[in-house]
DRENPA-3360 file (N, C-alpha, C; in nm, 2 decimals, always signed):
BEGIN
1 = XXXXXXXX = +1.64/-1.28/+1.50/+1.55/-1.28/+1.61/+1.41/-1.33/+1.57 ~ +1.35/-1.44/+1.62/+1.24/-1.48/+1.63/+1.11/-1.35/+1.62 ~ +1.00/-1.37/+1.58/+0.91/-1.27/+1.56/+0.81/-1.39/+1.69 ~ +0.73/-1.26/+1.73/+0.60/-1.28/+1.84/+0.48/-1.19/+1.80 ~ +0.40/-1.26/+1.78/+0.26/-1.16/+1.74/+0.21/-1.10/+1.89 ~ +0.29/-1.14/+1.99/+0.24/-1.06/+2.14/+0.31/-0.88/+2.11 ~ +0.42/-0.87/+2.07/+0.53/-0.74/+2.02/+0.38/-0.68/+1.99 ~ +0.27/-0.72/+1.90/+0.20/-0.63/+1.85/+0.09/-0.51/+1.96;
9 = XXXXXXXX = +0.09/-0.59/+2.11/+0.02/-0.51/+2.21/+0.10/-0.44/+2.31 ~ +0.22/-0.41/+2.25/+0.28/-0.33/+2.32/+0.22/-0.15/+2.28 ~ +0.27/-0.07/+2.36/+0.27/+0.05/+2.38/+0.36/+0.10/+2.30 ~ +0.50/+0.04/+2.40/+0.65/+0.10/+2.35/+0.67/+0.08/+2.20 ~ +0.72/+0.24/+2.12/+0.78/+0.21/+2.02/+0.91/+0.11/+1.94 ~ +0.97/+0.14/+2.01/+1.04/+0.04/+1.97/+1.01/-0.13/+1.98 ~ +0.91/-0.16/+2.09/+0.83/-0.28/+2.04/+0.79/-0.28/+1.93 ~ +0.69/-0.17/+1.89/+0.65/-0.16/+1.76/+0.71/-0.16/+1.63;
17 = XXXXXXXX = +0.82/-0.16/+1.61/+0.89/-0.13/+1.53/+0.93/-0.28/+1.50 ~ +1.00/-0.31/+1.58/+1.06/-0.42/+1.61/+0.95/-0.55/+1.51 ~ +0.82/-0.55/+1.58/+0.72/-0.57/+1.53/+0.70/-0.61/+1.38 ~ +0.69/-0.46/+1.33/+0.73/-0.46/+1.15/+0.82/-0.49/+1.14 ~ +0.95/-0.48/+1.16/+1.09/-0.51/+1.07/+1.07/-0.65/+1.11 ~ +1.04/-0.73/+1.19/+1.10/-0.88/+1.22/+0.92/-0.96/+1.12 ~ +0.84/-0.89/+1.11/+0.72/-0.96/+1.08/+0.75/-1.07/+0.96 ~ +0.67/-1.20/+0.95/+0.69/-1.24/+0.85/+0.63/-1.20/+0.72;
25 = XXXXXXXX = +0.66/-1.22/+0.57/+0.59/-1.13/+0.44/+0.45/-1.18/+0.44 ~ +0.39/-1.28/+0.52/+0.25/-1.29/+0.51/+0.20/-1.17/+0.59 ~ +0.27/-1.10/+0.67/+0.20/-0.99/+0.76/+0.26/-0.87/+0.71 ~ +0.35/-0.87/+0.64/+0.42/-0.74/+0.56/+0.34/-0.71/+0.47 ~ +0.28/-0.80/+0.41/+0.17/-0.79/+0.27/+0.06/-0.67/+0.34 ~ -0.02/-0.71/+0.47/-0.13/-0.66/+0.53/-0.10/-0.54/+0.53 ~ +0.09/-0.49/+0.60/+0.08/-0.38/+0.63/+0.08/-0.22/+0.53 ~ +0.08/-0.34/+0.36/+0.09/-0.24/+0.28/-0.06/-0.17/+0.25;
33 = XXXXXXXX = -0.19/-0.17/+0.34/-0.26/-0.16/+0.30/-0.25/+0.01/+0.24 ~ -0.37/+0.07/+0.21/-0.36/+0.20/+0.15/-0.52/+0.28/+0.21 ~ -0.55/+0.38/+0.21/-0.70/+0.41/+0.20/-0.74/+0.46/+0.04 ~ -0.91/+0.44/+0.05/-0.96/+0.44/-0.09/-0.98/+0.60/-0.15 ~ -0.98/+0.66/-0.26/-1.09/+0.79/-0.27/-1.19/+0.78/-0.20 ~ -1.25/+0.88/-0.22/-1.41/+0.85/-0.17/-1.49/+0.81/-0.23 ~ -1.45/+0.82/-0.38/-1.57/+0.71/-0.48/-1.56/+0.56/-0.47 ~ -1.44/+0.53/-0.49/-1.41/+0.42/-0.46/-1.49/+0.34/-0.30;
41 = XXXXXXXX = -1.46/+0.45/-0.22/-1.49/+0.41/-0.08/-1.65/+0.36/-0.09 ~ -1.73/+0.48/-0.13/-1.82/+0.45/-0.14/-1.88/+0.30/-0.24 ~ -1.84/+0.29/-0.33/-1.85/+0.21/-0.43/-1.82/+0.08/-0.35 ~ -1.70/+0.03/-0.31/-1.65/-0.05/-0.29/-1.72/-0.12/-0.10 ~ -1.75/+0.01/-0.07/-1.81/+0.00/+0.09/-1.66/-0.06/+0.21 ~ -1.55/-0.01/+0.19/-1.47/-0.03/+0.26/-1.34/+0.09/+0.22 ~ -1.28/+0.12/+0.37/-1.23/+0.26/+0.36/-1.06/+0.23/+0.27 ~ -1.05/+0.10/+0.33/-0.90/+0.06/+0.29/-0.87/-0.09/+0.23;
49 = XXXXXXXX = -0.76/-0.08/+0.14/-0.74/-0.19/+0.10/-0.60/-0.24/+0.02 ~ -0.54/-0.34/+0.03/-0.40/-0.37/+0.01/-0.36/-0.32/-0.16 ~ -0.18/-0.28/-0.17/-0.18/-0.22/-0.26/-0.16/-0.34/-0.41 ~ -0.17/-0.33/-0.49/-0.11/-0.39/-0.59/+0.01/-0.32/-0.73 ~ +0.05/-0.42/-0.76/+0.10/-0.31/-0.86/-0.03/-0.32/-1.01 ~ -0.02/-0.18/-1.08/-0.08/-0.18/-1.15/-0.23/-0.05/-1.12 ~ -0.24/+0.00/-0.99/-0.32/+0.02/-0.89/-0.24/+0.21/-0.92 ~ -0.33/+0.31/-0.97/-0.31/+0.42/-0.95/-0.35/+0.49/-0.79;
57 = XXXXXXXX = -0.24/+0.57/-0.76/-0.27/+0.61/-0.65/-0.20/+0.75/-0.66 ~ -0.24/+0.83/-0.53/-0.25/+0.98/-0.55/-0.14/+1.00/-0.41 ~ -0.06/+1.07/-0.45/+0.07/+1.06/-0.33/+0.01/+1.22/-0.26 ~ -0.01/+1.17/-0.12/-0.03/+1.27/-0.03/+0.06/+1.37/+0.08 ~ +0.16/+1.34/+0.05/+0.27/+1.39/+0.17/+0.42/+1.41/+0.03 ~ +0.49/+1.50/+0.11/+0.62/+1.46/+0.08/+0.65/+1.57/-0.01 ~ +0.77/+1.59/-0.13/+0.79/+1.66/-0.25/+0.68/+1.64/-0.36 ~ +0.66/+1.49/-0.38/+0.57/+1.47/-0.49/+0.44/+1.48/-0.45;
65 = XXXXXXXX = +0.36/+1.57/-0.34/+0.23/+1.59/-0.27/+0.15/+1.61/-0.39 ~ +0.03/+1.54/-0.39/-0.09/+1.61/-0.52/-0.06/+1.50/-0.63 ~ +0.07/+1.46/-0.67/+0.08/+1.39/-0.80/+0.05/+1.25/-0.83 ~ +0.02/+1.21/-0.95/-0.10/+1.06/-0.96/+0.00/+1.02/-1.05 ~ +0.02/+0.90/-0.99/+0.09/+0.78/-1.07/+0.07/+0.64/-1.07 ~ +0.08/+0.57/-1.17/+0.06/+0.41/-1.16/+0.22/+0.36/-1.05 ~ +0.13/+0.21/-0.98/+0.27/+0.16/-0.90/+0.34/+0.04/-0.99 ~ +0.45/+0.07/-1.00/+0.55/-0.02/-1.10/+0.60/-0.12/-1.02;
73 = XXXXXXXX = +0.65/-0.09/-0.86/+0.70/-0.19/-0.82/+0.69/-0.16/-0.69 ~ +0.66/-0.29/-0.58/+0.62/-0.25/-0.44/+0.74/-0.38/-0.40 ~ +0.80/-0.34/-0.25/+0.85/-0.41/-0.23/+0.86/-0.46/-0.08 ~ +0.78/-0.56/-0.06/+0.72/-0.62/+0.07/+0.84/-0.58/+0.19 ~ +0.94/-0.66/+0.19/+1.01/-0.67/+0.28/+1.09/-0.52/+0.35 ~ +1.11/-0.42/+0.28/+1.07/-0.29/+0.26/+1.00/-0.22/+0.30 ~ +0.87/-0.26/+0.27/+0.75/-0.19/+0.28/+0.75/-0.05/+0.21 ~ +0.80/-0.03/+0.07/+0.85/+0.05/-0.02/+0.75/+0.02/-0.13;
81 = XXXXXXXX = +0.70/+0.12/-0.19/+0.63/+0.13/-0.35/+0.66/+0.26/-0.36 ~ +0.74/+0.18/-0.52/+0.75/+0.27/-0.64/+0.67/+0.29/-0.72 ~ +0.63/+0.44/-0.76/+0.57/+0.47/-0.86/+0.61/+0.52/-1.02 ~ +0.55/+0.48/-1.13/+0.58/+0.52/-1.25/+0.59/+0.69/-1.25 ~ +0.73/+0.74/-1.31/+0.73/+0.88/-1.34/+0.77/+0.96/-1.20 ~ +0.79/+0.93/-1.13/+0.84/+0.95/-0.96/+1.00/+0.94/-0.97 ~ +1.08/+0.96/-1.03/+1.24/+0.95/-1.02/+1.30/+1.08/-0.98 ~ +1.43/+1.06/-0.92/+1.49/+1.15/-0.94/+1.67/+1.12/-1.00;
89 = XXXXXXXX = +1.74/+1.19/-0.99/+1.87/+1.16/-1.09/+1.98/+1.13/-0.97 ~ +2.08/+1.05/-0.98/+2.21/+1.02/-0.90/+2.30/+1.15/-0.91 ~ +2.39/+1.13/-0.87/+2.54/+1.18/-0.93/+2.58/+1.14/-1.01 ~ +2.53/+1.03/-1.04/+2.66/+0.97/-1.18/+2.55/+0.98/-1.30 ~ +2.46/+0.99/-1.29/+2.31/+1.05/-1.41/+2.23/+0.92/-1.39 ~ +2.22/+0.86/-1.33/+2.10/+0.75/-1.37/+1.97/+0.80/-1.27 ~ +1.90/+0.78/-1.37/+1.73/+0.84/-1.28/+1.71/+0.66/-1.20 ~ +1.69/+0.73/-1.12/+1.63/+0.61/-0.98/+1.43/+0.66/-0.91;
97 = XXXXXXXX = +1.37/+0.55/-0.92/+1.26/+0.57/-0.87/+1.27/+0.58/-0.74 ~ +1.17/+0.68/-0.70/+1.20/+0.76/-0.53/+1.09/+0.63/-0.44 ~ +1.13/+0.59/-0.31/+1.02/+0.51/-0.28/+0.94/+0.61/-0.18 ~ +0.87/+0.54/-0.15/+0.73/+0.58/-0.11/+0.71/+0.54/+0.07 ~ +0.62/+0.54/+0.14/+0.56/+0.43/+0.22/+0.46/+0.44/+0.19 ~ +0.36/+0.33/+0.20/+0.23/+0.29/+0.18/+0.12/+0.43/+0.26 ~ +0.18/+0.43/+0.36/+0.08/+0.56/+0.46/+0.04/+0.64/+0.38 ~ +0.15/+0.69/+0.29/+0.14/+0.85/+0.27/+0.08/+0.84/+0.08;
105 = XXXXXXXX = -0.01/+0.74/+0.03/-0.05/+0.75/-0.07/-0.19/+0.72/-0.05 ~ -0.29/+0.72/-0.11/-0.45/+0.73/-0.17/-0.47/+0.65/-0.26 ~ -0.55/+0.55/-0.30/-0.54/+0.45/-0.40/-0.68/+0.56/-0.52 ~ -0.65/+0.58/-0.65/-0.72/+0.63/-0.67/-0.85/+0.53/-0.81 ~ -0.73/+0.41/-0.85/-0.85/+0.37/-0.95/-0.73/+0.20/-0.92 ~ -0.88/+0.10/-0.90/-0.80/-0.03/-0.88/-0.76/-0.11/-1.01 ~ -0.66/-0.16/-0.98/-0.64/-0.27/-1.07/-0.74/-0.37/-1.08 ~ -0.81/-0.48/-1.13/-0.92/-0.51/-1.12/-0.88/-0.67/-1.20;
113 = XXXXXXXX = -0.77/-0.63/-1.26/-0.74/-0.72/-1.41/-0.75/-0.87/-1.35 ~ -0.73/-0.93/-1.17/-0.70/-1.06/-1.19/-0.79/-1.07/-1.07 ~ -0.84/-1.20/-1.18/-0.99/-1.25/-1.08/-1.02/-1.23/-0.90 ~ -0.90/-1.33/-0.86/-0.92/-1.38/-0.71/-0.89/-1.21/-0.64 ~ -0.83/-1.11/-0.68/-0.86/-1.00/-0.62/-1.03/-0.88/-0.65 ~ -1.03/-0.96/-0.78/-1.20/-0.86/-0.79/-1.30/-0.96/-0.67 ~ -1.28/-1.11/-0.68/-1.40/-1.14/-0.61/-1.36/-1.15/-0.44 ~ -1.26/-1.12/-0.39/-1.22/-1.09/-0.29/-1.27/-0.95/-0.24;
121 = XXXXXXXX = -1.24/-0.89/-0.28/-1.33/-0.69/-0.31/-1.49/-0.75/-0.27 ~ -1.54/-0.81/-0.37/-1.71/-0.81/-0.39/-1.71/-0.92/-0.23 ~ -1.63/-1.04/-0.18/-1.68/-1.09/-0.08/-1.68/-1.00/+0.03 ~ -1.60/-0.87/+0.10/-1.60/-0.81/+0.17/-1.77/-0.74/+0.22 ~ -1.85/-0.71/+0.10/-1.93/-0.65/+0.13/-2.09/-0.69/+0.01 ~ -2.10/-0.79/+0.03/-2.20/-0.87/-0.10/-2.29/-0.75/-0.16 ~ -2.34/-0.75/-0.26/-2.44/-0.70/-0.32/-2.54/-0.71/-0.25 ~ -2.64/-0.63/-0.23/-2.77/-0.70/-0.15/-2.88/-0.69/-0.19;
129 = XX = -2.98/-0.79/-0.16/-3.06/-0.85/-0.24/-3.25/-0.84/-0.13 ~ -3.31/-0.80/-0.27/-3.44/-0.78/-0.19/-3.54/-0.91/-0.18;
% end
């Protein structure tokens, strides 16, 4: 099925839905965004922002509620991130990492390591100058 960026002013759920699962990964990327701490928030002057891997974050919902882990692997199409130390075990013994949704985590300290995302960060909200 073809994707329509109109699907996105609907009401109806299942429009919505429809929405995400058909979007293309240039708009799947968007929907992984996350919200900040509040230091961060304040620091950075913006509430939310897309996840990376490498990006510690603080899981808010669920079994693992309260627990801080680095993200090992996020998976766009999905809309799934794994976190380091987050597994649980099969039946047959292999530990498998539990996924996540982006909603229900807190970014707590950014990855920072590759340029075009630190000066993307600093274009959002310039330094200001007297």
């Amino acid at each position: 099925m073809k994707w329509s960026s109109s699907w996105k002013a609907s009401k109806n759920p299942s429009k919505q839905r429809k929405y995400k699962v058909n979007a293309p990964l240039h708009l799947k990327q968007k929907l992984l965004g996350v919200h900040l701490s509040k230091e961060l928030r304040e620091k950075y002057k913006t509430r939310s922002i897309e996840l990376r891997k490498g990006d510690k974050v603080k899981i808010l919902k669920g079994n693992h509620k309260g627990k801080l882990g680095k993200i090992s692997r996020i998976r766009i199409t999905t809309q799934k991130v794994y976190i380091e130390g987050m597994d649980t075990v099969r039946k047959d013994g292999n530990k498998v990492l539990v996924p996540f949704k982006a909603s229900n985590l807190m970014i707590t300290e950014l990855e920072l390591s590759d340029k075009k995302r630190k000066t993307k960060i600093e274009k959002m909200h310039p330094k200001e100058t007297k």
